[in-house]
Structures are given as C-alpha cells and as structure tokens.
VEXTORTOR-202023 format. One record per residue: x, y, z of N, C-alpha, C in turn; residue in one letter. Coordinates in steps of 0.001 Angstrom, whole numbers, plus 524288, in hexadecimal, padded with zeros to 5 digits. Last residue first. Example, Ala and Ser with C-alpha at 12.3 -4.5 7.8 and 13.67 -1.06 7.14 Angstrom:
// residues 2
832327F73681BA8835667FBDC81BE4832648001E81EBEs;833867E9C681E788300C7EE6C81E78833907F31C81E78a;
This chain:
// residues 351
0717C688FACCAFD071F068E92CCA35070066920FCCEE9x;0771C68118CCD4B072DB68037CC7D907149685E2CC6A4x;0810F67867CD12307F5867E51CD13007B9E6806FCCC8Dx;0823566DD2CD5E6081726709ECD0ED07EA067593CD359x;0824966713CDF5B0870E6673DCDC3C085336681CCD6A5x;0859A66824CED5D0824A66AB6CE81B0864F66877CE28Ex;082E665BD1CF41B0850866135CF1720841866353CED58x;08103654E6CFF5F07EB165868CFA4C0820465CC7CF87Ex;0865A654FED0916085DE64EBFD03F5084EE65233CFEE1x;0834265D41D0EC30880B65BF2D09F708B4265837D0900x;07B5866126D1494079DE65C1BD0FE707ECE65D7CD0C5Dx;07B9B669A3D199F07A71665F0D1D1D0794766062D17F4x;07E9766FF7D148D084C367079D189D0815F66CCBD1A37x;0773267370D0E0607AFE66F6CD091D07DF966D93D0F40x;06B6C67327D10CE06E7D675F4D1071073E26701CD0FFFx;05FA667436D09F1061FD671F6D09BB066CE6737ED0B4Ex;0525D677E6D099F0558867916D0A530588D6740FD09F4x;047A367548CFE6004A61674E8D036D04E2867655D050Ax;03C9667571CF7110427A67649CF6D00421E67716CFD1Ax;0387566A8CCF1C30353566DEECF52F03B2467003CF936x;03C68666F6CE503039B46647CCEA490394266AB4CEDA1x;03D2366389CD88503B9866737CDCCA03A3066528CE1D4x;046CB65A0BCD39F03FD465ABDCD51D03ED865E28CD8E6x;04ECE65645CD14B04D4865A5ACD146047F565C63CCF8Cx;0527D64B93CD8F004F3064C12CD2E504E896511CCD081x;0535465051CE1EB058E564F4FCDF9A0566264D91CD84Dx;04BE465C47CE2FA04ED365753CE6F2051F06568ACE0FEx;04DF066A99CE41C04BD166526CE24F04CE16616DCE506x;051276729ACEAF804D2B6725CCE5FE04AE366E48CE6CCx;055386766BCF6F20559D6713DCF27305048672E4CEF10x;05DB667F92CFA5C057FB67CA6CF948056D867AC5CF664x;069DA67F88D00A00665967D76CFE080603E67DB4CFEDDx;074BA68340D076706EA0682A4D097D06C1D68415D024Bx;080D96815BD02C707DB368352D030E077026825BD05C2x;08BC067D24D0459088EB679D7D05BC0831C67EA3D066Bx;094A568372D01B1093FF67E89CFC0D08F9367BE8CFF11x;094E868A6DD08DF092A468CC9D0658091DD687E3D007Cx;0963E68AFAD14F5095B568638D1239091ED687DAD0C24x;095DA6962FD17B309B2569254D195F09A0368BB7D163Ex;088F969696D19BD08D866996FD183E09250694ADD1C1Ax;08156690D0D1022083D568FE4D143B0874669364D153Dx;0785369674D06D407D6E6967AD07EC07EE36963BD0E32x;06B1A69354D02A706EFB695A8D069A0743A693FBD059Dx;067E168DBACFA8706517691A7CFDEF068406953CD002Cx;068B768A42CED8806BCD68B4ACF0B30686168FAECF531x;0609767FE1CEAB9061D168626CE800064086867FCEE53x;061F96737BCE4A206032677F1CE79B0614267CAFCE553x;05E0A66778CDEF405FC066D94CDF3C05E0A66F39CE2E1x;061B665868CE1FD05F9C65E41CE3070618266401CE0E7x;06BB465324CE2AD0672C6541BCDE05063C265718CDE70x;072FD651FFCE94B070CD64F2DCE9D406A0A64ED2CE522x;079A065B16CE76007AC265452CE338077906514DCE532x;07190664CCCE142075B9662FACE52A0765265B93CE2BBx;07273670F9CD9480705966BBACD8EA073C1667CFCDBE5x;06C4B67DE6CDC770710F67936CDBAD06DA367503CDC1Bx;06A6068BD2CD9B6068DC684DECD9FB06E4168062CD98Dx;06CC76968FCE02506DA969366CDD6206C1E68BA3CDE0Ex;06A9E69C2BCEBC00677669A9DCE84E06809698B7CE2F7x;0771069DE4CEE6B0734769D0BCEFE206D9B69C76CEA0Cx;0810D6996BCE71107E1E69BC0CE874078F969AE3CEAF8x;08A06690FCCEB080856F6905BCEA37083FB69356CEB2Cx;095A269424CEE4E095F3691A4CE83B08EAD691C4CE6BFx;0974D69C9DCF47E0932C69A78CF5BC0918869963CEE4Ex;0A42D698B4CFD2A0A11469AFFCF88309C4E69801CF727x;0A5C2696FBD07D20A38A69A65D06FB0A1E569C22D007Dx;0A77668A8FD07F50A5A368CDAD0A420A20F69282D0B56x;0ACDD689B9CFC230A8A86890CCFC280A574689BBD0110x;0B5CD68AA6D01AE0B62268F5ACFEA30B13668D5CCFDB7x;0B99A68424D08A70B93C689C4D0B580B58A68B33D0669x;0BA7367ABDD028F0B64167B9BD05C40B4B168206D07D7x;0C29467E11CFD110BF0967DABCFB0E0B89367E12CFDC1x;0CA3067E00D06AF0CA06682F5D03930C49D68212D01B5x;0C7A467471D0A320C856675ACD0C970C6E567C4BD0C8Bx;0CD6566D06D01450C6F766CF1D02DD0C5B3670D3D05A1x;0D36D673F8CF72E0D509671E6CFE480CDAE66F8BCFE2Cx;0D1F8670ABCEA310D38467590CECEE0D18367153CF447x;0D3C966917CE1D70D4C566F84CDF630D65167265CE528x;0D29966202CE8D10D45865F8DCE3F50D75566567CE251x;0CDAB662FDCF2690D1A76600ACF25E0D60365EAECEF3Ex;0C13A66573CE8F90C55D66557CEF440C97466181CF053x;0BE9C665BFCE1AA0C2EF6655ECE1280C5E866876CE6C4x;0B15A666F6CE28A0B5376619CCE0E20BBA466080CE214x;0B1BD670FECE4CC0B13966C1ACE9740B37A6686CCE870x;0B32C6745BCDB740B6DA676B4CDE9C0B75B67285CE393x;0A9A2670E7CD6BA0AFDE66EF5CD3090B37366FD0CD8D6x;0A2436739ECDD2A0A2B966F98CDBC10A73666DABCD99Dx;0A47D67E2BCD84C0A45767E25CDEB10A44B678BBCDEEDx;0A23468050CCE610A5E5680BCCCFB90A84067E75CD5A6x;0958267D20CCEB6099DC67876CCCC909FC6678F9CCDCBx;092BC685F1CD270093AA68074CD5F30968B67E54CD2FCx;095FA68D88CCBC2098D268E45CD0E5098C268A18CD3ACx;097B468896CC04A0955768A56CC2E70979768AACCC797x;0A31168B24CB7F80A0D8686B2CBA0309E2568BBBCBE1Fx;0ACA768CC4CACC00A7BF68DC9CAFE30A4F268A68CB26Fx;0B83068482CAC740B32768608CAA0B0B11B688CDCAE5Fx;0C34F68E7ECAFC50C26A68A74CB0980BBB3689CECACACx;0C8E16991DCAEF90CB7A6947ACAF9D0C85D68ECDCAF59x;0BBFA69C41CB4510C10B69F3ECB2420C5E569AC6CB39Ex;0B15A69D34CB6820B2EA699D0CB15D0B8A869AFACB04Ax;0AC6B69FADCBDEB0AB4A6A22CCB9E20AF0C6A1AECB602x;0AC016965FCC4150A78969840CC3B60A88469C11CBF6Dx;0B6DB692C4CC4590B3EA68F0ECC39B0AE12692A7CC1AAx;0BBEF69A6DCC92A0BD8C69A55CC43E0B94969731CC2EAx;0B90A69A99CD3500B6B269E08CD14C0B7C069F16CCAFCx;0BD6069018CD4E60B6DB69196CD5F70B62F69603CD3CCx;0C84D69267CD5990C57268EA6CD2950C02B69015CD2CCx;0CA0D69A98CDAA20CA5F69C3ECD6C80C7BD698D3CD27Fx;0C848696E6CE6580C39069AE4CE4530C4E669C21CDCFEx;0CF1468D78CE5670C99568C1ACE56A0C75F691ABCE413x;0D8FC69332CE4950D7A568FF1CE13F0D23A68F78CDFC1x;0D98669809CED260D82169CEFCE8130D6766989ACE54Fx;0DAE9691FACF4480D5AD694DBCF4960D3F669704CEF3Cx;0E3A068C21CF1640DF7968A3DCF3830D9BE68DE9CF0F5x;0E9C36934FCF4C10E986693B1CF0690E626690DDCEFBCx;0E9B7692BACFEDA0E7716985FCFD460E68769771CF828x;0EC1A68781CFEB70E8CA68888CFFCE0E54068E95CFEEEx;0F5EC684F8CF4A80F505685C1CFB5C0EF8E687E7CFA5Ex;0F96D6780BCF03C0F56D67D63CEDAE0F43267FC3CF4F3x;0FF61670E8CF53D103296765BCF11B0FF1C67A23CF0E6x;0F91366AA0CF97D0FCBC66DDDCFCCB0FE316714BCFA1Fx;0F43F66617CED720F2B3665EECF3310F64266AFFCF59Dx;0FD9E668FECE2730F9B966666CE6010F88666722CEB0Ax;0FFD26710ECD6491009367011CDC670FC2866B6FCDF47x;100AF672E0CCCC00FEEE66E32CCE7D0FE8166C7ECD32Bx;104A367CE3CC98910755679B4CCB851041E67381CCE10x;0FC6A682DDCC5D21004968168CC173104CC67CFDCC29Ax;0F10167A65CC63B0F54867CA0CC3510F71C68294CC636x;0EB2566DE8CCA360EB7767341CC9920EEBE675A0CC6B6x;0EBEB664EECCE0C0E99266555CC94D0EA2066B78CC82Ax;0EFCD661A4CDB490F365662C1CD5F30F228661F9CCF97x;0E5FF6624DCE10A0E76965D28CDC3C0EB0465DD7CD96Ax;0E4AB66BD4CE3740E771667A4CE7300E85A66365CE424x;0E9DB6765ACD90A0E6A067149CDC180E79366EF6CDFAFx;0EAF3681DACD48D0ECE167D25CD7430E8F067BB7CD905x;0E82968B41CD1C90E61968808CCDD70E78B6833BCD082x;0ECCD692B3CD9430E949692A4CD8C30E61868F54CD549x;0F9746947BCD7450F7FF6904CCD9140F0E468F12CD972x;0FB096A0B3CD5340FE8C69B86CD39E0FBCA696C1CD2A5x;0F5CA6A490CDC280F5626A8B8CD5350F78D6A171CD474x;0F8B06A103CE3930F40A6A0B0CE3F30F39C6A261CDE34x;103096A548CE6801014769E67CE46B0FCB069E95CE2ECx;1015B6B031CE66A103F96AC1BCE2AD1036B6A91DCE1FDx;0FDC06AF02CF28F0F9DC6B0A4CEE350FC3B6AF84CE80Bx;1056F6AACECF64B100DE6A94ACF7FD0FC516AA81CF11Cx;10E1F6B336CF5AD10D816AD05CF30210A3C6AA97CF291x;107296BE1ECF23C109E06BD0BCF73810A406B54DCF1DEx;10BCD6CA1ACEBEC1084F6C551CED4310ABA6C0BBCF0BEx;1145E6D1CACEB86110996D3F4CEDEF10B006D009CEEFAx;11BE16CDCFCE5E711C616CDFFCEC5B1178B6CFA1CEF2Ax;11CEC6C602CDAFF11ACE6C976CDED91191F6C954CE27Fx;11F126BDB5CD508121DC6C1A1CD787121746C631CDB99x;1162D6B798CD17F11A386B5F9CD61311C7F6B89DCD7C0x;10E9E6BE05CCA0810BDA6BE35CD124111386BB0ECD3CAx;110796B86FCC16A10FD36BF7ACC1E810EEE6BF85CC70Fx;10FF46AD74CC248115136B0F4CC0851156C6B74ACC1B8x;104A66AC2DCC592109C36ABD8CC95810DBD6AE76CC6E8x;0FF2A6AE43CBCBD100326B126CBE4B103C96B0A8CC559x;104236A6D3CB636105386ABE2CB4961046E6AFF2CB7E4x;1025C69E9CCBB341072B69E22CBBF9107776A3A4CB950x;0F79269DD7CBB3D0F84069CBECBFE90FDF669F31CC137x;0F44A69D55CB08D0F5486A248CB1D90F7816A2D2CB7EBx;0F57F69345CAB530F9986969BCABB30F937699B1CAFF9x;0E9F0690F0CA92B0ED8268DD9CACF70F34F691E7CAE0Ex;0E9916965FC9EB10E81569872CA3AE0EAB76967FCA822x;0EECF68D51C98950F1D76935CC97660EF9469676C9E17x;0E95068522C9AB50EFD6684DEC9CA60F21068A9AC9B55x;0DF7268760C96ED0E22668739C9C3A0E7E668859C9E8Bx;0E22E6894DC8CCE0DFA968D8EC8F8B0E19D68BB6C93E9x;0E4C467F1DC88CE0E94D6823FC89E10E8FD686B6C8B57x;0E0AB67588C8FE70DF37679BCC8D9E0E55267BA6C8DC5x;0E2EB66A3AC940D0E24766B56C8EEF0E26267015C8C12x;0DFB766C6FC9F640E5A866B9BC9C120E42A66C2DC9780x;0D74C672BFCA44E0D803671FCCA0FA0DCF866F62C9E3Dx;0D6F2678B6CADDC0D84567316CAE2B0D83E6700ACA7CBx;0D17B68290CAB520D8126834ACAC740DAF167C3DCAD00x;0CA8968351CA2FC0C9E3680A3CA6980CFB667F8CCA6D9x;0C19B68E18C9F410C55F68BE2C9DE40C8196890ACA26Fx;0BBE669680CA1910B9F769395CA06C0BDD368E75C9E62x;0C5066A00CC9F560C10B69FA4CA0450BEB569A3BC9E26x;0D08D6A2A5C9B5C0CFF269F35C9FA40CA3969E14CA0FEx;0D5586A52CC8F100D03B6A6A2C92C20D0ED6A012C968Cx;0E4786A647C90010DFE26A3B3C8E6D0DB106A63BC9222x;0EBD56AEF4C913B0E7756B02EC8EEE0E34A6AB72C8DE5x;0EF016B2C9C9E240EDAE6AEE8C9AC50E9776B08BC97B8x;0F1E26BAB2CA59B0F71C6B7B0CA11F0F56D6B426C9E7Fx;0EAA56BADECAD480EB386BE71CA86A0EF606BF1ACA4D1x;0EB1A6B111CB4020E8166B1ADCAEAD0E7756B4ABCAB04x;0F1456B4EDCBC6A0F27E6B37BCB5A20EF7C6B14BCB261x;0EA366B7B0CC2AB0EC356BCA0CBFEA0ECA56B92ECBA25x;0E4CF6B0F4CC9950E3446B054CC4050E7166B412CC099x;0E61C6B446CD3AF0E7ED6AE14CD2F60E7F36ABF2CCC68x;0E4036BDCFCD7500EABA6BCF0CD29D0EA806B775CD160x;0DDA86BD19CDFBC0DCF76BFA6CDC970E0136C058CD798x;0E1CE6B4E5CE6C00DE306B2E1CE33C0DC446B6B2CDED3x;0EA6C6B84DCE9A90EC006B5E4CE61D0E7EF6B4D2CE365x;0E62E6C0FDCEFB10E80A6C13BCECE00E9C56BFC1CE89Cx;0E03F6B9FECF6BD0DC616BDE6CF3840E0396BE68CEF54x;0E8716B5C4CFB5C0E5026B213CF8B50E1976B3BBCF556x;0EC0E6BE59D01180EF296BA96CFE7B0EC236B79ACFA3Ex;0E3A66BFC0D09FC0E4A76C418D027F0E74F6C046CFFFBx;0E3F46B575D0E570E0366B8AED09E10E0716BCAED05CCx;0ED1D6B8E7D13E00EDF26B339D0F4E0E8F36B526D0C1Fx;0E9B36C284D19890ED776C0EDD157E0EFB86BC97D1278x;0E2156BC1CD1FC70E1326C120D1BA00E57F6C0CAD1729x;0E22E6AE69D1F960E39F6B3ADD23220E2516B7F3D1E0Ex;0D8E56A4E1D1DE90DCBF6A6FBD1CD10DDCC6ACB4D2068x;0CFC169FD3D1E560D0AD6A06ED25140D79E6A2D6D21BEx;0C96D69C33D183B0CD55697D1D18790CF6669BD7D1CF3x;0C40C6A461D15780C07D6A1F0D17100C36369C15D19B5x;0CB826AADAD114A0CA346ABE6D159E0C78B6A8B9D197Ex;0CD9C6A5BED06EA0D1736A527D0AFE0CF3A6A6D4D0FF9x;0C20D6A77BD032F0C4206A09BD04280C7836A105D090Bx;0C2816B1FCD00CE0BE9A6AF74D047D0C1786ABDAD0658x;0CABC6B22BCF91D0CAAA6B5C9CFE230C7BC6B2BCD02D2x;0C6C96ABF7CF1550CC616AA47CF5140CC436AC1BCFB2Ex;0BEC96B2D3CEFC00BDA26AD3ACF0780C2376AB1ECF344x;0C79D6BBDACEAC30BFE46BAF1CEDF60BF2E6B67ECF143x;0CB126B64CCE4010CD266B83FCE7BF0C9676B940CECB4x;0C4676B304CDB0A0C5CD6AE6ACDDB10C90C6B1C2CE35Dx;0BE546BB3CCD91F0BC2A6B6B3CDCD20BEF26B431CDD55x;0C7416C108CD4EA0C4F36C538CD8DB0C1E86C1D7CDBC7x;0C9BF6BA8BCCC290CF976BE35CD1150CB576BDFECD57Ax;0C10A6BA62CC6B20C26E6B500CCAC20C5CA6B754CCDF1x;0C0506C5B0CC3540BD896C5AACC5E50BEA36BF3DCCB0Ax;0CA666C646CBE4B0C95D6C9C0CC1BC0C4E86C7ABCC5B9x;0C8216BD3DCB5D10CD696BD41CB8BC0CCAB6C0FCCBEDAx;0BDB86B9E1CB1E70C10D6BB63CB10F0C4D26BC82CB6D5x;0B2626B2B2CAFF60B8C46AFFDCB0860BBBA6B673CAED6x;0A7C26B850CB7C10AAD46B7ECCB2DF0B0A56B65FCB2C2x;0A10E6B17FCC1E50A3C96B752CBFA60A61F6B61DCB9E9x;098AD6AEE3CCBB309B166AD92CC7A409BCB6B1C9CC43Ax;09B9D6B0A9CDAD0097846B32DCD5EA09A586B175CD09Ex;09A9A6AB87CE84309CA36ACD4CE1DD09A5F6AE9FCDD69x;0993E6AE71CEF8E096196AFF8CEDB0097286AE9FCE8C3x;0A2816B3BDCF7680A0BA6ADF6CF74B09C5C6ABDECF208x;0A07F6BDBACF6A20A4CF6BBC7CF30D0A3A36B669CF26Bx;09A176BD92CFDB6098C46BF2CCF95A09AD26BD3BCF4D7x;09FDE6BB85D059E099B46B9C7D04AB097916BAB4CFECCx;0A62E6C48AD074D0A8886BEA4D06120A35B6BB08D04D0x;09F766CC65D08B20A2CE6CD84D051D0A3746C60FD01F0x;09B436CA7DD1299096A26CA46D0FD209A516CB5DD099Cx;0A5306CC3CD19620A17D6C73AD182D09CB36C5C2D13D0x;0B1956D054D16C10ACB16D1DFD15160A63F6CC33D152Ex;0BB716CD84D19770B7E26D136D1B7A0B2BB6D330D1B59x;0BD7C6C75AD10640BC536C52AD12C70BA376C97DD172Ex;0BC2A6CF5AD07330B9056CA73D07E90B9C86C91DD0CE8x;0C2976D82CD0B1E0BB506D957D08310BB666D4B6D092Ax;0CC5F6D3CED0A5E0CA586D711D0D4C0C5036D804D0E95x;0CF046D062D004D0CEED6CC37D05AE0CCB96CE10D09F9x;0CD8E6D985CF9620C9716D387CF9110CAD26D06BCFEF3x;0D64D6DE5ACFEE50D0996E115CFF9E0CC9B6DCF0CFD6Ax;0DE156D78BCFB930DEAB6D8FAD00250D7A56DC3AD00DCx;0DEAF6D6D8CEF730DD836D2D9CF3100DC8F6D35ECFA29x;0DF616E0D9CEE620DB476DD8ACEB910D9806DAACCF020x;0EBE06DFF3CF0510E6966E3BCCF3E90E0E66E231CF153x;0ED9D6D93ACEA4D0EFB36D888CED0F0EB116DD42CF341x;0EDED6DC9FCE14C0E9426DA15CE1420EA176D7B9CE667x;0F60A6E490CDDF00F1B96E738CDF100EAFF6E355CE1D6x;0FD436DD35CDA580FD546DE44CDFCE0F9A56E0E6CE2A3x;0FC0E6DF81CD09B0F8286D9D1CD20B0F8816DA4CCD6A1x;1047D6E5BACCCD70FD266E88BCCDFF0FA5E6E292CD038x;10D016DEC2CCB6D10B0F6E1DACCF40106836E47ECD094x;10EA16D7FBCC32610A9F6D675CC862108E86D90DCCC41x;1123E6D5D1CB8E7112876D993CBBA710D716DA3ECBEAEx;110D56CDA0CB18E116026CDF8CB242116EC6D36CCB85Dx;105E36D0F3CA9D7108A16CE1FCACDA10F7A6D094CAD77x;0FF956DD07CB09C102856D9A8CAC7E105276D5FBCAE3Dx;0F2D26E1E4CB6A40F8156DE3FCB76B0F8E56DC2BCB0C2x;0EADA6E654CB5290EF296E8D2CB64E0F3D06E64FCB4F9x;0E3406DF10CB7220E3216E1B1CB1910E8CA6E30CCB163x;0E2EA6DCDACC1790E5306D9DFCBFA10E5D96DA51CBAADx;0DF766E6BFCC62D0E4606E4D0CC7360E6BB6E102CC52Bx;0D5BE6E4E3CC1AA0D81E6E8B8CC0E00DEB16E8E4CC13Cx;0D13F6DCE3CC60E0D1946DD1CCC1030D73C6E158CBF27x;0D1256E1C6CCF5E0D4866DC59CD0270D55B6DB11CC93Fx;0CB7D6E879CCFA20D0D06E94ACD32E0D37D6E4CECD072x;0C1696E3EECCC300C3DC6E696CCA390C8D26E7E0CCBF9x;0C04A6DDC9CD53A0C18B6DB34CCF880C3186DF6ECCD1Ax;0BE236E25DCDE560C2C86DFC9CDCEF0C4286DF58CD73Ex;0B3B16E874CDB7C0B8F06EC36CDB9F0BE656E998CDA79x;0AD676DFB5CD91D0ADEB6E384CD4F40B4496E597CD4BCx;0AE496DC25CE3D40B09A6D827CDF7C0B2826DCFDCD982x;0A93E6E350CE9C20ADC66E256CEA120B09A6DF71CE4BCx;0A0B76E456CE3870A2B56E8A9CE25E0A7CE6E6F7CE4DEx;09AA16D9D4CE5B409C3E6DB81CE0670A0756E12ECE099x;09A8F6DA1CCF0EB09E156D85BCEF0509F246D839CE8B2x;094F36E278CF22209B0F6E370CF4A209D216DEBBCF19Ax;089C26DD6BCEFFA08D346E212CEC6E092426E3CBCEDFDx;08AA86D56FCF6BC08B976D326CF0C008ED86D92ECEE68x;089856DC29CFFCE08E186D71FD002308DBE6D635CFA3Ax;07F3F6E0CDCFD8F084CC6E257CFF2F089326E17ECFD31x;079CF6D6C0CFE4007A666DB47CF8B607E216DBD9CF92Ax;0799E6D25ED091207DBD6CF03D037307C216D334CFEF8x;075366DBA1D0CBB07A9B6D8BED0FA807D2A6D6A5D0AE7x;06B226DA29D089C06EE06E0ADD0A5C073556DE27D09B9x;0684B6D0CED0B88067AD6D063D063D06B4A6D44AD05ADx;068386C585D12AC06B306CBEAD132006CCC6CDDAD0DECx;062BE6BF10D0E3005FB96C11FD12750627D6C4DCD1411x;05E306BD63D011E063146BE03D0424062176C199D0AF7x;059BA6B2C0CFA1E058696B6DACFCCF05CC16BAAED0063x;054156ABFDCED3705B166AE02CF0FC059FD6B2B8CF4FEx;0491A6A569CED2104BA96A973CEC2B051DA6AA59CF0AAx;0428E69955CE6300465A69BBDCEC9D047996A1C3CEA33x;03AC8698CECDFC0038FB6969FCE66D03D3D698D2CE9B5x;02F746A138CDA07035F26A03CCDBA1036CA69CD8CE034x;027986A184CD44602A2B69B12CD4F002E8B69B75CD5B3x;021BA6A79ECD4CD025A36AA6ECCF00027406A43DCD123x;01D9A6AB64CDD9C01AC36AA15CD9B701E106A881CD64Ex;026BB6AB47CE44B022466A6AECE57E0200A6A5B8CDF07x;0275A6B503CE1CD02C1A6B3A5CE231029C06AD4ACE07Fx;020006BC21CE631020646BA4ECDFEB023F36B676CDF1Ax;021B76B922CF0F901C026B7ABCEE7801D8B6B693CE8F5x;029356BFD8CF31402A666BB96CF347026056B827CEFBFx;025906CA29CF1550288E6C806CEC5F028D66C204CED01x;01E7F6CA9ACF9A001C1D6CBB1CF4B401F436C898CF073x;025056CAE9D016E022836C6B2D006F0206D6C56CCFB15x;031836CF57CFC5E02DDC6D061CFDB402A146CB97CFD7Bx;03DE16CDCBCFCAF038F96CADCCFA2B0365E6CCA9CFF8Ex;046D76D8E7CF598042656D5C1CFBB503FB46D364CFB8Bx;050476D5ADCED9B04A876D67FCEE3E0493F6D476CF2E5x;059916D2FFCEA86058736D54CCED62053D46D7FDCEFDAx;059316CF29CDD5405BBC6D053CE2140584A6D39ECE5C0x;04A826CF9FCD730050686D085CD89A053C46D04ACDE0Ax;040AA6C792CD2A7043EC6CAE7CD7FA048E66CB7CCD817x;03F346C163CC8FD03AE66C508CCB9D03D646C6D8CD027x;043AE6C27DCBCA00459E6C4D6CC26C041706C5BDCC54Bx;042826B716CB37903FC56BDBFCB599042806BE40CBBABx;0426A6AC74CB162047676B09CCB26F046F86B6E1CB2F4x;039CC6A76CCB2E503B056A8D1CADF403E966AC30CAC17x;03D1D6A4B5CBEE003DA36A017CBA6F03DD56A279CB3CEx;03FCE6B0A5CC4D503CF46ABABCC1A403EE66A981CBED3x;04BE16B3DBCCC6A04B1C6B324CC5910447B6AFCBCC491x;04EFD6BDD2CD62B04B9A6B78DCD48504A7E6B7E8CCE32x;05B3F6C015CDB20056B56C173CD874053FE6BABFCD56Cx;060206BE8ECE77B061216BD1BCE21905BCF6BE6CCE018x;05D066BF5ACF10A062946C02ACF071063D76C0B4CEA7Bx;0528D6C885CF687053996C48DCF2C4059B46C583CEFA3x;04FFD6C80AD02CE0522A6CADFD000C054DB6C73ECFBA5x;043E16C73ED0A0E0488F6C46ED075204B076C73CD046Cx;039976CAF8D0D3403E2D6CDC6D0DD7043D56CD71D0C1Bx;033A86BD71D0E28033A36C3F8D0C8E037DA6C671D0E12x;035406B177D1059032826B721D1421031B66BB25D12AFx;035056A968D0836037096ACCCD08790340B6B019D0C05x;0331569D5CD058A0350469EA3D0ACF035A86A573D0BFAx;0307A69DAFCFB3402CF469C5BCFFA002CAE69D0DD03EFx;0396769E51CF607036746A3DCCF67E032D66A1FDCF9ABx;043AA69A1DCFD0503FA9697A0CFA5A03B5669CCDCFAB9x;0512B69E1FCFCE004C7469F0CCFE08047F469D59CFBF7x;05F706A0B3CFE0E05B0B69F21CFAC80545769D4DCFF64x;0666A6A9DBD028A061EE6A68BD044E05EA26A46CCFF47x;0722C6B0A4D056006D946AFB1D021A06AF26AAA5D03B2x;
C-alpha cells in the first residue's frame, strides 16, 4: 500500500481503503478505479491523500486467504481446546498437526506471511491470541533462521502457551498480570503452572514446547513469573513466544490494560534487554507493520505525519508525509523516510 497526495494521482489507482469526508459520508469504496473524473471529486470534497494499492488483485487475494485461513484454524483450535478436561491431554495432541499445516501455509506462503504481518485488533479471548500469538511466533522463528522442526516446536507451544487459562475463573481481561496487589492477578498468574501440570507428562510434546506453556511470562530482569528466571535461563524460543504474546496481549487487552498498537510497540522497545534479547525484538519489529499505512502519527521531533509507505525489513522506520512542522501549523506536505532520520521517532499513534 501507498499513501498518496490526490494531487499526485495518474488515474487507474486502485483504492486500498475507502474515503470518509470530513462529515463522515463514504464518497469511494475499497477498491474503486480512480478514474480522472473521480480523482477531480476527490479534489473537490478537500481530500488531500488517499491509500492506493498498486497490486490491488494480488493483496485482495492474499487478505481473503488469510481471513479464511485464520477462520478454519481458530475454529480447529477452539474446538480442540473445548474438548479438553483437565487432567486429560490427549485430544491437545490434535494441536500438534494444527501446528504442522500453520508452519506450513506461513512460511511457504509470501503474500500469506504479509498479511499476517498486518496485525488486526481482535477480542481478549483465548482462541483467537492461541491462533496470533502462534502466527506471529511462526513468522519470528523463521525470520531468526530456525530449522522446520524447532518451528512447529514453537507453533506448538505458542498455540498451548495459554491452555491454563481454562483453570481460571478470574476474568483476565484488562487486568494487569504485574499487579501484586490483585488477587485477580495472582489467581491468573497461576495458569503458567496449570497448564504445565496437564502438558509434563506427555510424550507426544516435545520439552521445547513445555517450557514455553511454562516459562513464557519470564524476563531477562528476573521480574517475571513463576520462576523469576534471568538472562541465560529464559532461552530464546521462549524468547519469541514471549514478545508475540506480549504485543498481542497488549492490543486487545488480555492479561494486561488495553493499549494502542504504537504505544504497545513503544512499551515492547522500552524493554529491550529488560523483558526480551535486542536482537529478537529487533527481528520482530522488522517485519510487523505496528504502522499502518495511512494512519497519523505524532514523531518526537513535533511534527505529524501520515504513514506513506512501509520499508520492507525496516518496518518501525516507515516513509512519512509530514503534515505539519513541530508548532502544528500546516505546512506544504512532504516525504520523509524514518531508515534515513532515526534521531526521530514516532512516538504516538493518533489514528
């Protein structure tokens, strides 16, 4: 996708996102050809950029495979996990081929993993974080140069890393697992060890993916839980689930408050070294694209923009067009790309 000054526009553009006026009327939907004609109204109505997508066929595609993939998992994965009582783990082995056809589809799939990159904000329940934070692991480990089979490994655990949350009746939503005080927390905080108890015996998960149900709340700051581990103890696969489960708990509020996707992406930077490797963290803001395209931000040098382009591989350093200057006084909008000015950083996501 391309953000676009309707001034600049040639015709034929294929519009990525539908245009709202100021009085919130739809004057163009997805996917519309701008015709010169439309571009003209476009002018009149005081739109100045529109979202354009220059392989408009190509990314439909790619979005509707990936709702109907996600559809089919979540349900598989709901399903399999309805099933399960505690004390008896065997239908959970079923998530075990889950995991083997998600590791399969994403990383085989380019216009698939692009998508996924994509994050979309969802509802705190249990099925659907299984299905992004495994998603998101999948990518990370591949993108960390892992072998196939440490990847399912990692799909796997990231898909069970939550089971025991279905031994807890406190609501975990919106509720801040760092909490000492709460006795919501310290009841959720649990589930790390409820659902290791139902997942140690069994032959059919590998250790890899155990620690990971286990250890996924650990820190390098030994602030974490249940064991406080530090630096060297939290290994690195576990590493991964950590950061996609934090970020994606962060955005739709599960275990932790609600927070916008930048401010989440901002908490997650902060706590390099502290929560998770620099190294991991960096990978994982490489390809997720925390800044939608045509969303506004506000950078620290005081300026807004609106997000133009996406770098690929430097995806926390987006191509910018600046609104304003640092008073927020309109100025005469410009490009800006972030991989050649990172003194500057974004640091509010305004919408």
């Amino acid at each position: 996708m391309n953000c676009k000054k309707t001034t600049e526009l040639q015709g034929n553009e294929h519009l990525a996102k539908q245009v709202i006026s100021s009085s919130g009327e739809m004057l163009m939907s997805e996917g519309t050809i701008l015709k010169p004609e439309y571009i003209k109204k476009l002018i009149q109505h005081g739109v100045e950029y529109v979202i354009v997508e220059e392989n408009y066929e190509k990314k439909r595609k790619a979005k509707e495979m990936r709702i109907h993939f996600e559809q089919d998992i979540k349900a598989n994965v709901q399903d399999i996990l309805e099933q399960h009582v505690y004390g008896n783990a065997k239908e959970l082995s079923q998530l075990c081929n889950v995991a083997q056809k998600l590791m399969e589809d994403v990383i085989q799939d380019d216009n698939l993993a692009s998508e996924i990159a994509e994050i979309k904000e969802h509802s705190a329940d249990i099925y659907s974080h299984s299905l992004n934070v495994s998603l998101l692991a999948t990518l990370l480990a591949s993108k960390a140069g892992y072998d196939k089979h440490t990847i399912k490994e990692v799909a796997t655990g990231a898909l069970l890393h939550d089971v025991g949350l279905r031994y807890v009746t406190a609501d975990y939503t919106n509720v801040e697992l760092t909490d000492e005080k709460s006795k919501y927390a310290a009841e959720i905080r649990q589930h790390v060890i409820f659902g290791y108890e139902v997942l140690e015996k069994e032959k059919w998960l590998s250790d890899l993916a155990k620690e990971i149900v286990l250890c996924h709340h650990e820190r390098l700051d030994g602030k974490g839980f249940p064991f406080k581990y530090e630096g060297a103890q939290v290994k690195k696969t576990t590493q991964i689930v950590m950061v996609c489960d934090l970020f994606d708990r962060m955005i739709c509020g599960m275990g932790c408050k609600k927070r916008a996707k930048g401010q989440a992406a901002k908490e997650i930077e902060e706590g390099i070294g502290k929560v998770c490797e620099e190294d991991i963290i960096n990978l994982f803001f490489n390809f997720i694209a925390v800044y939608p395209v045509g969303c506004e931000v506000k950078l620290s040098s005081g300026e807004r923009a609106v997000v133009q382009r996406q770098n690929p591989g430097e995806a926390k350093y987006p191509v910018l067009m600046i609104r304003t200057d640092n008073e927020g006084k309109a100025v005469k909008s410009y490009s800006m790309d972030l991989r050649n000015n990172k003194n500057i950083k974004i640091e509010e996501l305004i919408g």
